[in-house]
C-alpha positions as CSV (number, residue, x, y, z in Angstrom):
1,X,-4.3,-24.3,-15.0
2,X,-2.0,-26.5,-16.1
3,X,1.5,-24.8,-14.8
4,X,-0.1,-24.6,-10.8
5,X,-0.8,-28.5,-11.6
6,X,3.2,-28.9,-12.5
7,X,4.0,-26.5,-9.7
8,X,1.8,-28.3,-7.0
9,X,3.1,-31.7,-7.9
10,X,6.9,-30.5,-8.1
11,X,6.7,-29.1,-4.8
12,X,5.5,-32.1,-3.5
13,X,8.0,-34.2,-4.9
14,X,10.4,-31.9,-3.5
15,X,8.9,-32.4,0.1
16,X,9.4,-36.0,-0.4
17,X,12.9,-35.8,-0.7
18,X,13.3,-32.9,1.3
19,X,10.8,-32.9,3.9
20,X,12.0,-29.8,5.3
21,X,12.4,-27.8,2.1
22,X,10.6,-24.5,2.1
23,X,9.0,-25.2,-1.8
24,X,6.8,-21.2,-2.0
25,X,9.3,-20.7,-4.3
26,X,9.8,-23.7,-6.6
27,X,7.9,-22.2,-9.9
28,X,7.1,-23.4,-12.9
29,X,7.3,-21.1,-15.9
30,X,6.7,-21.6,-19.8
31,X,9.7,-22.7,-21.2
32,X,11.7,-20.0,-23.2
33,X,12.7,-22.1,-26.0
34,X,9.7,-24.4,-27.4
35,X,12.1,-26.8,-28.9
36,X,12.6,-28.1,-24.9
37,X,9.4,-28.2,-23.7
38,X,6.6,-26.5,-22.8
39,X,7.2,-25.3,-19.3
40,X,10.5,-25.5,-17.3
41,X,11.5,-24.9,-13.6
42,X,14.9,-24.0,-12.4
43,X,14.3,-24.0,-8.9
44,X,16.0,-27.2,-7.6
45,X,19.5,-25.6,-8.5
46,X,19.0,-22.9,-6.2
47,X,17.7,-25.1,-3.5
48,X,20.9,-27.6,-4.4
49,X,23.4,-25.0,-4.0
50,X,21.6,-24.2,-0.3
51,X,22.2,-27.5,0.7
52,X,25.4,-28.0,-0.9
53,X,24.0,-30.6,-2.8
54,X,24.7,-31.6,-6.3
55,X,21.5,-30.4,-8.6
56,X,21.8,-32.8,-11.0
57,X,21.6,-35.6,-8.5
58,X,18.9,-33.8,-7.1
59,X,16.7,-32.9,-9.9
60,X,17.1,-37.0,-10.5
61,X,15.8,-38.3,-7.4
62,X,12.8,-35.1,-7.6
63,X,12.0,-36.8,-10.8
64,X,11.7,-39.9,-9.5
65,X,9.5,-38.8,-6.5
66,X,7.1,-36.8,-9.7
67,X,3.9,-38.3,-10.6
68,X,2.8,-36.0,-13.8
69,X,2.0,-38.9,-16.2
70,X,-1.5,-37.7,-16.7
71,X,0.0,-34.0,-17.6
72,X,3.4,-34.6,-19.4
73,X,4.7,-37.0,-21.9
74,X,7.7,-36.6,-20.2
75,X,10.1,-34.7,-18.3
76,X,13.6,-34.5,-19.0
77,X,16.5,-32.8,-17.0
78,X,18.3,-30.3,-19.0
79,X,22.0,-28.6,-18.4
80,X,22.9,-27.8,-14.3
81,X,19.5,-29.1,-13.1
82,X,16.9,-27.7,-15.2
83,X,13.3,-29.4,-15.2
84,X,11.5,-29.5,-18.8
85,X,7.9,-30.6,-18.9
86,X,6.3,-31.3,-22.3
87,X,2.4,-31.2,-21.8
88,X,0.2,-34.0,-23.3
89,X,-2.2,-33.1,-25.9
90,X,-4.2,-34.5,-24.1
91,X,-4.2,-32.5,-21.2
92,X,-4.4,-29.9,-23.2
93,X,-7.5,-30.8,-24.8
94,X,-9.4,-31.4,-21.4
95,X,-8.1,-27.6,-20.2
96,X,-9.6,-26.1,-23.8
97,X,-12.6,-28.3,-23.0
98,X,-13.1,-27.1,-19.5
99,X,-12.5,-23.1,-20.9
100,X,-15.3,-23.9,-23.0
101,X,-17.4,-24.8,-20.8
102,X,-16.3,-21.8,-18.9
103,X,-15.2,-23.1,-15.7
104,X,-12.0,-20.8,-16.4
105,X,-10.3,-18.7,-18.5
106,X,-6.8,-20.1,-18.3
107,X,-6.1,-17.4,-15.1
108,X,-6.9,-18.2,-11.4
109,X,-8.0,-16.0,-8.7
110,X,-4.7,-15.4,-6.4
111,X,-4.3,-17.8,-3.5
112,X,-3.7,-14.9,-1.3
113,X,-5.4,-11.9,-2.4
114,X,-4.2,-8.8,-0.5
115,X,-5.4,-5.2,-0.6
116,X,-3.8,-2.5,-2.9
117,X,-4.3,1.1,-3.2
118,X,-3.2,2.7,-6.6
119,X,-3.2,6.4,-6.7
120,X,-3.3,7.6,-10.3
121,X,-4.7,10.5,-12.6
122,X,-4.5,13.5,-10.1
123,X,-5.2,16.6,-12.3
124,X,-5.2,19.9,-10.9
125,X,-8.3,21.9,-10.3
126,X,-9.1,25.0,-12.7
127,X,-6.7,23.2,-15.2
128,X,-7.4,21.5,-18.5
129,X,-6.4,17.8,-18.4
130,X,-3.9,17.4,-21.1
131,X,-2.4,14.9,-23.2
132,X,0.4,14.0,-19.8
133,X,-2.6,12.9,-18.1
134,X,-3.3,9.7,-20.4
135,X,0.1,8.2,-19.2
136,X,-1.2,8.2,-15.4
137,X,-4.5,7.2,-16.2
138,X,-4.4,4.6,-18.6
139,X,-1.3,2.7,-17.0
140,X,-3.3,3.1,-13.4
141,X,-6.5,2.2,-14.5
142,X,-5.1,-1.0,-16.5
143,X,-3.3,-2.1,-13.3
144,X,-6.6,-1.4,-11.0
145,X,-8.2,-3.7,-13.5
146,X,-5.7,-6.6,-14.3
147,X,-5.2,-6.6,-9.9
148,X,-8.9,-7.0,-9.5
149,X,-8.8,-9.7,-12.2
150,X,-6.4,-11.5,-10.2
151,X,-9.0,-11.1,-7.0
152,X,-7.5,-8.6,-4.8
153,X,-9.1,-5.8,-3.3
154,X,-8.0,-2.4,-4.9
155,X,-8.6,0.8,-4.0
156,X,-8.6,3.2,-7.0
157,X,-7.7,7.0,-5.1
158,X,-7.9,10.2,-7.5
159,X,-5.0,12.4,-5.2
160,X,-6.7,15.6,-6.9
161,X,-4.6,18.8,-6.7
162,X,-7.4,21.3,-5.2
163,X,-5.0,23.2,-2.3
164,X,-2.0,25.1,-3.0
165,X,-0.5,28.8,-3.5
166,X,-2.6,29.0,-6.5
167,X,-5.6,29.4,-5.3
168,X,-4.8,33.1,-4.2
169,X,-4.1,33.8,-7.6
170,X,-7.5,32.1,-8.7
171,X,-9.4,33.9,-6.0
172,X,-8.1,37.2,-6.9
173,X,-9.3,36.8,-10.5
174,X,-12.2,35.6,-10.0
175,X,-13.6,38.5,-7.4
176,X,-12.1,41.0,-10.1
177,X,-11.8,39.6,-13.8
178,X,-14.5,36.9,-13.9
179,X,-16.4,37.0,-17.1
180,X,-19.9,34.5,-15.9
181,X,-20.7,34.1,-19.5
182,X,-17.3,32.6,-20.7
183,X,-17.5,30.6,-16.9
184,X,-20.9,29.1,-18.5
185,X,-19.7,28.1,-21.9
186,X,-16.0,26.8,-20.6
187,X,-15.5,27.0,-17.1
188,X,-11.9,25.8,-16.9
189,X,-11.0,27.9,-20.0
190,X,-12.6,30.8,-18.0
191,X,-10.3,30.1,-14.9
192,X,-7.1,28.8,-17.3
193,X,-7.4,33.1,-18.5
194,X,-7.8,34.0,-14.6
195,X,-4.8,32.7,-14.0
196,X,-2.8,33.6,-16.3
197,X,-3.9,37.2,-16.1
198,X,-3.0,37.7,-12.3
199,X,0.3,35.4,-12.7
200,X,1.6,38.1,-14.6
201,X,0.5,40.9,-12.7
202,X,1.7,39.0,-9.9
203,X,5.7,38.6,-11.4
204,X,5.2,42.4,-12.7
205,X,3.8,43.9,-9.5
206,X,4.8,43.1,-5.9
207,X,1.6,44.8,-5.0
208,X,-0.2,42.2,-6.8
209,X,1.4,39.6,-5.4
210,X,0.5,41.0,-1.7
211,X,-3.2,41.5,-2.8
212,X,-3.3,37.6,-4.5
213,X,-1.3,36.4,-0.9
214,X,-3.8,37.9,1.5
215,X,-6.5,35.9,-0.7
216,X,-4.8,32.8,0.1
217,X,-4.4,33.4,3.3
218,X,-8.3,33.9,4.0
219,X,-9.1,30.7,1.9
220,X,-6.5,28.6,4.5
221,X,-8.2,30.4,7.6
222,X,-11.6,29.2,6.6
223,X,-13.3,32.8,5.5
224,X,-16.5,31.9,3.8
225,X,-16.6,33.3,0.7
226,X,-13.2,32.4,0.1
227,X,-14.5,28.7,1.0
228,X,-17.7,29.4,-1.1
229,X,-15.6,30.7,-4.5
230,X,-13.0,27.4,-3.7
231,X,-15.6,25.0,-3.8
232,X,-17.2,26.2,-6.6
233,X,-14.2,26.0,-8.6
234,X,-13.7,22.6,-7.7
235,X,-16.7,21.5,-9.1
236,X,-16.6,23.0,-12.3
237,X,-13.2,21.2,-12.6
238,X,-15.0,18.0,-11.1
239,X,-17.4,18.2,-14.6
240,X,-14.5,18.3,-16.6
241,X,-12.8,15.3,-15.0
242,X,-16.0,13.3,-15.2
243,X,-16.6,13.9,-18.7
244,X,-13.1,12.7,-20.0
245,X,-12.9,9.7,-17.3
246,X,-16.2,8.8,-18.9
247,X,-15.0,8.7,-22.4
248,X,-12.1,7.0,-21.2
249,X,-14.3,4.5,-18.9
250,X,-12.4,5.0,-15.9
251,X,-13.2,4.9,-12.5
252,X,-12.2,5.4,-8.6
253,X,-13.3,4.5,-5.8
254,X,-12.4,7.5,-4.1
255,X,-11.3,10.9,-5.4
256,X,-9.6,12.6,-1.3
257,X,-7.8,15.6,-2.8
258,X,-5.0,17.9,-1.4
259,X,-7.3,19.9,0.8
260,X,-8.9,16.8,2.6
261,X,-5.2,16.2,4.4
262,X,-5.0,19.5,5.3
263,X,-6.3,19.7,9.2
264,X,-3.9,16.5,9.5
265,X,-0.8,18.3,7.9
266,X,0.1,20.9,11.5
267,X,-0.2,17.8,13.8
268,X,2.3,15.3,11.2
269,X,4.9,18.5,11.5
270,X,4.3,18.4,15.2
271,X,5.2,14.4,15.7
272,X,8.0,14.6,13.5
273,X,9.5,17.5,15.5
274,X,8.7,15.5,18.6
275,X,10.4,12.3,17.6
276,X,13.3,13.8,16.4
277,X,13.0,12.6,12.9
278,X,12.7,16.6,11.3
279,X,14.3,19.4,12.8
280,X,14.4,23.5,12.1
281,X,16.8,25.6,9.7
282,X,16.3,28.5,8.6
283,X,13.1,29.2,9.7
284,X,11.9,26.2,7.7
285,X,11.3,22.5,8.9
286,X,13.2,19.7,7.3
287,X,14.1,16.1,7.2
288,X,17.9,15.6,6.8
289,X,19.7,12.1,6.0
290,X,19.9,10.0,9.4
291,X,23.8,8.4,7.4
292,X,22.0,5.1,7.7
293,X,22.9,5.3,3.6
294,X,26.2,5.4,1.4
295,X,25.8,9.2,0.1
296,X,25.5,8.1,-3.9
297,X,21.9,6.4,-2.7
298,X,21.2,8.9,-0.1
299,X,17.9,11.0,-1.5
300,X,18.8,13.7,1.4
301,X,22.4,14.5,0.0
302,X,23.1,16.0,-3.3
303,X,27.0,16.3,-4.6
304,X,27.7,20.3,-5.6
305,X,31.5,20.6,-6.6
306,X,32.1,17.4,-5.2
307,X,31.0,17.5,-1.9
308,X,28.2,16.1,-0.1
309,X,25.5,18.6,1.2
310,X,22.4,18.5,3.0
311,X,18.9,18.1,0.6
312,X,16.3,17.6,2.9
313,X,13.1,16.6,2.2
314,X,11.0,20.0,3.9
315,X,8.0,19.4,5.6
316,X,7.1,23.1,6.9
317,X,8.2,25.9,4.5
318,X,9.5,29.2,6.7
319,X,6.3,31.0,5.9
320,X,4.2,28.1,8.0
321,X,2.7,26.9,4.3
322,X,3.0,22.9,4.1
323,X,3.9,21.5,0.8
324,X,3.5,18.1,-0.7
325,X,5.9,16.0,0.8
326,X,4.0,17.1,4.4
327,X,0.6,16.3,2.1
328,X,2.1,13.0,1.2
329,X,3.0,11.7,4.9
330,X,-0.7,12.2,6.2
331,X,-1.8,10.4,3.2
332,X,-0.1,6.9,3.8
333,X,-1.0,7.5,7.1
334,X,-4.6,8.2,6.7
335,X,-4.4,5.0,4.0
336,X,-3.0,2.8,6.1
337,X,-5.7,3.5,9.1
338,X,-8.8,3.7,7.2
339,X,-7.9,0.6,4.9
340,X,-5.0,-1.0,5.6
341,X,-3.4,-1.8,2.7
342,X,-0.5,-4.2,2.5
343,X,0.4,-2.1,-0.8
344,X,0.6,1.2,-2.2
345,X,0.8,2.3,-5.5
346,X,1.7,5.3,-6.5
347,X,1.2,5.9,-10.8
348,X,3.0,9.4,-11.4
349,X,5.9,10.3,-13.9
350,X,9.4,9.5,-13.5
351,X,10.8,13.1,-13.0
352,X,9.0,12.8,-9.3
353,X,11.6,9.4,-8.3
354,X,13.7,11.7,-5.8
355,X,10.6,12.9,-3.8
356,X,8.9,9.5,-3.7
357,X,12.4,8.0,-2.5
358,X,12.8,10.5,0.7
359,X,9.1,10.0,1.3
360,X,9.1,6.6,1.5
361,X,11.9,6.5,3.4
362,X,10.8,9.5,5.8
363,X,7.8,7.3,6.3
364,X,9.8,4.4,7.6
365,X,11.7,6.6,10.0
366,X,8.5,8.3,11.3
367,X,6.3,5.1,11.6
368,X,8.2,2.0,11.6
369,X,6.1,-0.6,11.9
370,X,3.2,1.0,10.0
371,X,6.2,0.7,7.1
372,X,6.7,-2.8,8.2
373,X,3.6,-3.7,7.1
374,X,3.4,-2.3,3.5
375,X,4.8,-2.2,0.5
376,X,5.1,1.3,-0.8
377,X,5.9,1.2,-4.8
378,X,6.7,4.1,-7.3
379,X,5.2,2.9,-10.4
380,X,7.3,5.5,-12.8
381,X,6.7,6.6,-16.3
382,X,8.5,8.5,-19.2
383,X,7.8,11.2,-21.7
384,X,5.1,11.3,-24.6
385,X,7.2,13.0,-27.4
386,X,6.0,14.4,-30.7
387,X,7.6,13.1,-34.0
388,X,10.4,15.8,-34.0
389,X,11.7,13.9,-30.8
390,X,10.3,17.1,-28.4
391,X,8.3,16.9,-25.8
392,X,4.3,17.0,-27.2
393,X,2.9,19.8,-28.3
394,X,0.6,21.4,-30.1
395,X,2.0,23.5,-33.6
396,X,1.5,26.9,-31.5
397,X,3.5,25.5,-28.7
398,X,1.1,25.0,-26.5
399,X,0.1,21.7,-24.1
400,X,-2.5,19.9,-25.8
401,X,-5.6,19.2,-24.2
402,X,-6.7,15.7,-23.4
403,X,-10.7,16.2,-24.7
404,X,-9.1,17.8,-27.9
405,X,-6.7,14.9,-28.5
406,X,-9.7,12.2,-27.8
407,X,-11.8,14.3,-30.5
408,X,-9.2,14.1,-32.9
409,X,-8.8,10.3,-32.5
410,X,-12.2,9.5,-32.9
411,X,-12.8,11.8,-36.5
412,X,-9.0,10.3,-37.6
413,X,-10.7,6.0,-36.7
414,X,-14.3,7.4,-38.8
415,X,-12.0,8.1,-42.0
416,X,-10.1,5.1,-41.8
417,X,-13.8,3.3,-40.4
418,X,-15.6,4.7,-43.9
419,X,-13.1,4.0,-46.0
420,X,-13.1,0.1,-44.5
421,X,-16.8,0.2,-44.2
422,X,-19.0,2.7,-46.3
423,X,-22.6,1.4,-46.3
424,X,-22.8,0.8,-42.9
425,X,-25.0,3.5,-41.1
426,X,-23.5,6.7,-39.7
427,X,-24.1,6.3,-36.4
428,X,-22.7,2.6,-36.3
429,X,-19.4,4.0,-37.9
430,X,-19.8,6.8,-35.2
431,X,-19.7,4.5,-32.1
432,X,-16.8,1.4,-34.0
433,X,-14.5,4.7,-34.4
434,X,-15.5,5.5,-30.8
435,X,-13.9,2.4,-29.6
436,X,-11.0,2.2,-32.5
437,X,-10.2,5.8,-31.4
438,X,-10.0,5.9,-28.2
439,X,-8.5,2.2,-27.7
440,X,-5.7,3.4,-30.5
441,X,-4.9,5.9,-28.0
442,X,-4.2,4.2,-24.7
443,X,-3.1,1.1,-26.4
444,X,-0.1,3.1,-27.7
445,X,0.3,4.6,-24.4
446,X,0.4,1.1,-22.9
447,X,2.6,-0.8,-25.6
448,X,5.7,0.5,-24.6
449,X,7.7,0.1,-21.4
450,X,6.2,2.5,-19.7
451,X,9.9,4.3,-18.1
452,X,10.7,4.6,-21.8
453,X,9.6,8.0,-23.9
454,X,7.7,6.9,-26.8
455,X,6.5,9.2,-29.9
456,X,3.1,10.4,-30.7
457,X,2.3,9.0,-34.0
458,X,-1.5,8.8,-35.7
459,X,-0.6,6.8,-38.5
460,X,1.1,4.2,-36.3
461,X,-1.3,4.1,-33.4
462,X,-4.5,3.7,-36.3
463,X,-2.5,1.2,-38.6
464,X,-4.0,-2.4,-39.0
465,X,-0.9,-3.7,-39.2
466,X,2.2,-4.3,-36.5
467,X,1.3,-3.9,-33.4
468,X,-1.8,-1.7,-32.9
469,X,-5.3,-1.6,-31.1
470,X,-7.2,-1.7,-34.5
471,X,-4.9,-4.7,-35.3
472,X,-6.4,-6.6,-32.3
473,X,-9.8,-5.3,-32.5
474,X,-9.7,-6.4,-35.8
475,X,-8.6,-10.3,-35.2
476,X,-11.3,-9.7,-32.6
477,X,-14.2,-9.1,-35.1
478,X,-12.6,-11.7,-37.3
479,X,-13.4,-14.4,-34.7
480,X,-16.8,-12.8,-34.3
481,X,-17.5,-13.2,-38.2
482,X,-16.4,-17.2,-38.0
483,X,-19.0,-17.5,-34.7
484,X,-21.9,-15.9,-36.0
485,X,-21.8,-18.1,-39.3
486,X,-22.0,-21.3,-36.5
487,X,-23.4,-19.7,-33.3
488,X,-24.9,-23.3,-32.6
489,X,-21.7,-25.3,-32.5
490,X,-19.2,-22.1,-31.2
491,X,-19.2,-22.7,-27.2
492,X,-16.8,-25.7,-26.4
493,X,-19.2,-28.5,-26.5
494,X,-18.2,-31.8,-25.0
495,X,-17.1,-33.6,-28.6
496,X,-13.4,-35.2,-28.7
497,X,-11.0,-32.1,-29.5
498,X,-8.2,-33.1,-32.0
499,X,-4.9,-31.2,-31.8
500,X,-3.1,-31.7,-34.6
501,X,-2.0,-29.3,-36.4
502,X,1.3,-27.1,-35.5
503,X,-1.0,-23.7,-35.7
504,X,-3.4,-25.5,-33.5
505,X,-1.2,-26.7,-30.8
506,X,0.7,-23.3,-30.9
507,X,-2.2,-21.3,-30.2
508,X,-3.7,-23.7,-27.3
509,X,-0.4,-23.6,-25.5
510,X,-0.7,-19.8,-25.9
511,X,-3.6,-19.8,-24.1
512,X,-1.8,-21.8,-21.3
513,X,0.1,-18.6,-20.5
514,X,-2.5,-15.7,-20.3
515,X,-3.0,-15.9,-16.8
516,X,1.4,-16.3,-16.0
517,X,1.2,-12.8,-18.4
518,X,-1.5,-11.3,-15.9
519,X,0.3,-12.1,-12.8
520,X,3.4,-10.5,-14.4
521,X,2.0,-7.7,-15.4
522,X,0.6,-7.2,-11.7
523,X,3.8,-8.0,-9.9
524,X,5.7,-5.7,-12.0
525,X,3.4,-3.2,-12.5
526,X,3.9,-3.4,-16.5
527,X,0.5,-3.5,-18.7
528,X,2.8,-4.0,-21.8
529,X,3.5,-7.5,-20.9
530,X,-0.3,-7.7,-21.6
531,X,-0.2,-6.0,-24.7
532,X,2.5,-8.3,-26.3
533,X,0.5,-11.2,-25.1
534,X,-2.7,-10.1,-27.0
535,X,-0.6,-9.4,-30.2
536,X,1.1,-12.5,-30.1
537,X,-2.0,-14.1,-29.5
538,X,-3.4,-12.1,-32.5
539,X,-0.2,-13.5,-34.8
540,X,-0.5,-17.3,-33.6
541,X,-4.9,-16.5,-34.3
542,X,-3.8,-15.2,-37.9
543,X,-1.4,-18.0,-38.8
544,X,-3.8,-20.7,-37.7
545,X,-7.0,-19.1,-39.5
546,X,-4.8,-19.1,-43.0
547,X,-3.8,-23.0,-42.3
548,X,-6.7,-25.2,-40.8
549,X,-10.0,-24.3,-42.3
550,X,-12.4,-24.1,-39.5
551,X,-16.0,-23.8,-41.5
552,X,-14.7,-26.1,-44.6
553,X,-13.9,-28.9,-41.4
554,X,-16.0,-31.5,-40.4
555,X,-16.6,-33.1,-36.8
556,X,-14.0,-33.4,-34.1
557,X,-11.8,-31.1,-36.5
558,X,-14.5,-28.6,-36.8
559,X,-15.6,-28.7,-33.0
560,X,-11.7,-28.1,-32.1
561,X,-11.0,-25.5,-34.6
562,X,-14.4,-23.5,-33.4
563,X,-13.3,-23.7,-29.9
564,X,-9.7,-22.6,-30.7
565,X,-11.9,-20.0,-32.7
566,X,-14.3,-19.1,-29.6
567,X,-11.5,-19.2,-27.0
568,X,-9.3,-17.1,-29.5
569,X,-12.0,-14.4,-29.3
570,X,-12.9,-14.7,-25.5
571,X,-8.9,-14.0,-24.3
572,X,-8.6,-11.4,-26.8
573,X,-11.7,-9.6,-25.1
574,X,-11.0,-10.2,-21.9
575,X,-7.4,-9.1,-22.5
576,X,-8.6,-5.5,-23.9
577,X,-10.8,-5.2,-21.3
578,X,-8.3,-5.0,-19.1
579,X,-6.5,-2.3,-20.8
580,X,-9.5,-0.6,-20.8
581,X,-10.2,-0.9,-24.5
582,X,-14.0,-2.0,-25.4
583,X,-14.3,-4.3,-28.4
584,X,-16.9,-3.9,-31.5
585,X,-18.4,-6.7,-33.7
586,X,-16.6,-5.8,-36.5
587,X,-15.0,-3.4,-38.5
């Protein structure tokens, strides 16, 4: 890669005039305005200005010490200190030439892999997954993909919510108000009526409530049938999960619900208490603020009419129940022993921020140099809103179900498919508006900054213009229909590459940056990075197609534009791949 080439040499030059320097941190990054080069580094002012040295004076004698001839045309030194490096075509060429022969795919494997555990997904048992659950699961299973990319070790952990007050409720139902044959057709419809049933008798009668309590507590004691009913709940659920992570081609490594913390949850209360970090009131046990913080960033204070009062994070409630944030504790701690991680990732909604703060920081207070040791990271996410600006729902009001909203994509991409393409066979259009449908989906789930709301729209998400996954799957196929016509001369044979053209130069420095976009989007836990990426990618592809005809071309033209052509095709699949969006042949 042609910018750890730059960066490599830089920091040596650095070391030569300051043999003590610390260079980890002297980067070089793709320049933001073209017109200056191709890649810049503005790390010698900061190192200057430690020094108390002035940076233009040192970016001069850095220069001097830089041997990048072979790379750059030249480097020039821009404003306070700045670095500029235009690249040679040249060396260009020979990092096209050695993608083709596919020694690389303009990323590297990190220097230092580490291990990283992303939690993600976590439905509830006996509920239907709905259309919420695609934010979690899409922006989780993208960043499980684009770290194992990069060559760490991730472990993917399904926190499944299977324990709980619920389950008395469920229990309760099932014993009195089960109907097996509607269990057999639908299970989780079947237990989605339990519920509901015995939730309102349970908020009309206290009676109820007693009778749906006394379930619960048999199920937490162990009793058998209880145990029996439980399980077999949650592996009707589990059938449900599988089938949508299957259509959605996600995966985990582990799926450790609520109830498989539970026997740890009496002995975490129990060391807290000891240590001093949680205490008793009111029958309850808590964790109050320790006024190591300034109250405004203090998760354990809350301001009511101006004043500052206690909002601890509770670990026992003052029935002896447990709740998550005990659930939580015995999870990092059970992560950290079985695999330590030096990072964990946590993909759940934004409105969860406060708990995740006083967890992470009751964590640090209860094992300090476990915390020490790992980097504990609340990746946060907004809203999916319908087209009136509302949260989304269906026209009754209701949630809408995930499987129903992955139906409706794929029989929305076969119209648009069949009007594209109607002679091609049924079951061919079937399986391209598979992929268009579902890909539409969590592409538009992706695209956006994921702490931002975005609206729900079809006609935007299936468009094949702006900045879609049919868009992208459709450069894709386009590349595919230039390849096929010269399969024979496609894969980045050894002839002489000529980069002449503006289109052609623009989209191989593009290429340059795919593996900068992945390391990005890993560090700050942000797929869209990737997706702008691809659509520029897609622009540059679409620009230099119209302008430098590859099949009309002879020799070293032709060889270079079918590489651009091949490599084009290879990034944009690799790219949707790790969104988790399969490509199709064509269209």
């Amino acid at each position: 890669m042609l910018h750890l080439t730059l960066q490599a040499r830089l920091q040596a030059a650095v070391r030569t005039v300051l043999p003590d320097a610390e260079t980890a941190a002297i980067l070089v990054r793709p320049c933001p305005d073209a017109r200056h080069g191709d890649y810049q580094s503005n790390a010698l002012i900061a190192v200057a200005k430690q020094r108390k040295l002035n940076p233009r004076q040192l970016a001069e004698q850095v220069k001097a010490a830089l041997d990048v001839a072979d790379v750059c045309d030249a480097v020039d030194i821009a404003g306070p200190g700045f670095l500029n490096f235009r690249v040679r075509p040249a060396a260009l060429a020979a990092t096209l030439q050695a993608a083709g022969r596919g020694e690389h795919l303009f990323y590297a494997a990190a220097a230092q892999p580490r291990t990283v555990v992303i939690d993600f997904s976590s439905p509830n048992v006996a509920k239907p997954m709905h259309v919420g659950h695609i934010r979690s699961t899409g922006i989780g299973d993208a960043l499980q993909r684009i770290f194992r990319l990069l060559g760490h070790r991730v472990i993917s952990d399904n926190h499944i919510g299977d324990w709980g007050t619920q389950f008395g409720k469920l229990l309760l139902g099932w014993k009195q108000i089960l109907d097996r044959d509607a269990l057999a057709a639908d299970a989780i419809a079947e237990l989605e009526r339990l519920y509901k049933v015995i939730n309102a008798e349970c908020d009309a009668n206290p009676a109820r409530l007693e009778e749906a309590k006394q379930e619960l507590v048999k199920l937490q004691a162990g009793d058998a049938d209880n145990i029996a009913v439980w399980q077999e709940m949650i592996r009707v659920s589990q059938v449900q999960f599988d089938a949508i992570y299957g259509r959605l081609g996600v995966k985990f490594d582990h799926a450790l619900g609520e109830s498989f913390y539970n026997p740890q949850l009496g002995p975490v209360v129990e060391d807290l208490l000891a240590r001093g970090i949680a205490r008793e009131s009111e029958g309850a046990v808590g964790v109050f603020s320790d006024g190591s913080l300034p109250p405004k960033q203090d998760p354990f204070l809350v301001n009511r009419d101006g004043e500052w009062i206690a909002d601890p994070a509770l670990v026992r409630k003052s029935d002896g129940g447990f709740n998550y944030m005990t659930t939580d504790l015995a999870t990092i701690d059970y992560r950290l022993k079985t695999w330590a991680p030096a990072e964990i990732v946590y993909v759940v909604d934004d409105r969860q921020a406060p708990h995740f703060k006083k967890l992470f920081l009751t964590f640090a207070r209860w094992q300090p140099e476990s915390a020490a040791k790992v980097k504990l990271v609340h990746v946060g996410f907004g809203k999916i809103l319908g087209e009136d600006g509302k949260p989304f729902k269906t026209r009754s009001g209701d949630t809408v179900k995930l499987g129903e909203l992955l139906d409706e994509a794929e029989e929305r991409a076969l119209k648009v498919v069949t009007e594209k393409n109607p002679d091609l066979p049924e079951a061919e259009r079937k399986e391209i508006a598979r992929v268009v449908g579902l890909g539409a989906v969590k592409y538009a789930d992706l695209l956006p900054n994921r702490q931002s709301d975005y609206m729900f729209s079809w006609d935007k998400m299936l468009a094949l213009q702006g900045n879609t996954a049919p868009y992208l799957l459709y450069a894709y196929t386009r590349v595919q229909s230039v390849l096929r016509k010269q399969a024979s001369e496609a894969r980045g044979q050894e002839t002489e590459l000529q980069l002449v053209a503006a289109e052609e130069l623009a989209l191989a420095k593009h290429f340059l940056n795919f593996g900068l976009v992945l390391e990005a989007a890993a560090e700050e836990y942000r797929p869209n990075f990737l997706c702008n990426y691809l659509y520029d990618l897609a622009g540059l592809f679409a620009r230099f197609y119209e302008n430098c005809p590859v099949l009309k071309a002879e020799g070293a033209e032709r060889a270079t534009r079918l590489l651009l052509c091949d490599l084009t095709g290879r990034v944009l699949k690799q790219g949707l791949e790790v969104l988790g969006i399969q490509t199709t042949e064509q269209m």
